[in-house]
C-alpha positions as CSV (number, residue, x, y, z in Angstrom):
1,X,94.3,109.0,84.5
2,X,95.5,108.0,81.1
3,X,94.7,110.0,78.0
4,X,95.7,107.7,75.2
5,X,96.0,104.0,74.4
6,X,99.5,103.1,75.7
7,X,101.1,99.8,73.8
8,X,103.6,99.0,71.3
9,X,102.4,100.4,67.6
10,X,100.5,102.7,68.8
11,X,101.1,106.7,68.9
12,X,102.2,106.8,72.5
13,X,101.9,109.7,74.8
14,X,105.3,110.3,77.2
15,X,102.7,111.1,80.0
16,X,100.7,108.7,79.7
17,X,103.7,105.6,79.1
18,X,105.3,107.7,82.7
19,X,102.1,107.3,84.8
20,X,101.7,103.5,83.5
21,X,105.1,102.5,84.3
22,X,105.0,104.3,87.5
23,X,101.2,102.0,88.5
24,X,103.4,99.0,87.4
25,X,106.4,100.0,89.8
26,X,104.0,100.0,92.2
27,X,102.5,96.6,92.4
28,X,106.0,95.5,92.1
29,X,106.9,94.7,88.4
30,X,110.4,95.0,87.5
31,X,111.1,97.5,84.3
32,X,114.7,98.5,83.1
33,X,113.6,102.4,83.3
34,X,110.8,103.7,84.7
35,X,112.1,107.0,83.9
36,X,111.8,106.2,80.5
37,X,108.9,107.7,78.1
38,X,109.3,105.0,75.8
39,X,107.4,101.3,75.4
40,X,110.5,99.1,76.0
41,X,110.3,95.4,75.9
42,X,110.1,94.9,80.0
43,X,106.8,97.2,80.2
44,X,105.1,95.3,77.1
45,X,106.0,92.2,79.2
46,X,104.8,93.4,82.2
47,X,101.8,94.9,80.5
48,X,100.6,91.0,79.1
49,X,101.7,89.5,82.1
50,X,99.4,91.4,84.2
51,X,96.6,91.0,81.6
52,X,97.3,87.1,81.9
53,X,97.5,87.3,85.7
54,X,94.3,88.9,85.7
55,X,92.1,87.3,83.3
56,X,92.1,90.6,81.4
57,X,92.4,90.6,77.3
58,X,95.8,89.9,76.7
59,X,96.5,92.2,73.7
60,X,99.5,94.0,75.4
61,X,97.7,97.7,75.1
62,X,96.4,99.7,78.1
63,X,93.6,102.4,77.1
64,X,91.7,104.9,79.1
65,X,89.1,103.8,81.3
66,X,89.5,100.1,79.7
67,X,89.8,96.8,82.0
68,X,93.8,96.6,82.5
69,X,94.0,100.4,83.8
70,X,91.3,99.9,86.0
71,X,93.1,96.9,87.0
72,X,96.1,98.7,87.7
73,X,95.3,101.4,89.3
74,X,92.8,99.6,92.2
75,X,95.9,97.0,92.8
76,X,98.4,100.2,93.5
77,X,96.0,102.1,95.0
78,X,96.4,99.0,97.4
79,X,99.8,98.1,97.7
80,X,102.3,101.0,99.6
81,X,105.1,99.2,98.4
82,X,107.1,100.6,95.8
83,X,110.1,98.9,93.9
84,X,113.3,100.7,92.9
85,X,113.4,101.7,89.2
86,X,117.7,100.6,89.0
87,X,117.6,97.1,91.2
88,X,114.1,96.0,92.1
89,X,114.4,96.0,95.8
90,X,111.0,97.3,97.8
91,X,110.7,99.6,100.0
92,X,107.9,101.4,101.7
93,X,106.2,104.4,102.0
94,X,105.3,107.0,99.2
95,X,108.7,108.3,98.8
96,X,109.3,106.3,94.8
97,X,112.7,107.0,93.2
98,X,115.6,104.9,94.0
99,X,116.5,102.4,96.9
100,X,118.7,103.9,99.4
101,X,121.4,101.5,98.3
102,X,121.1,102.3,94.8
103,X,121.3,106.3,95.6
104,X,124.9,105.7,97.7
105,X,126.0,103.7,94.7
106,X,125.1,106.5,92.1
């Protein structure tokens, strides 16, 4: 899924920090922008939280075919509940972007 080690310090691939933010929004961690293609401080914190939650190695980096993306991506492949990127709310389905409230608000 991933082609490079995504985590702060490292040489980050846009993709590859898009599709990780997008497996966090889907088991429901709050980040400020998942639009983003930059590490910001809410996906490192989400990154070692999930590590921690999980008994993975918390070092706060996420490389191909490694524990935490395998974590990941059985956990979303579970959960059809994504969160929206602007306020958190859930909301079902496959349909991702923003909360209806948040798109009659924008």
């Amino acid at each position: 899924m991933i082609k490079e080690s995504v985590g702060n310090n490292l040489k980050n691939n846009i993709s590859d920090i898009l599709k990780v933010k997008l497996l966090f929004s889907k088991v429901g961690a709050k980040l400020d922008d998942v639009h983003s293609p930059y590490i910001d401080a809410s996906l490192d914190k989400a990154i070692k939280k999930f590590q921690k939650d999980r008994n993975l190695k918390i070092d706060g980096k996420i490389s191909p075919n490694g524990e935490t993306i395998q974590e990941l991506q059985k956990l979303s492949a579970k959960s059809p509940t994504y969160r929206c990127p602007k306020c958190g709310a859930p909301h079902g389905g496959s349909q991702g972007g923003f909360c209806p409230e948040c798109t009659i608000k924008m």
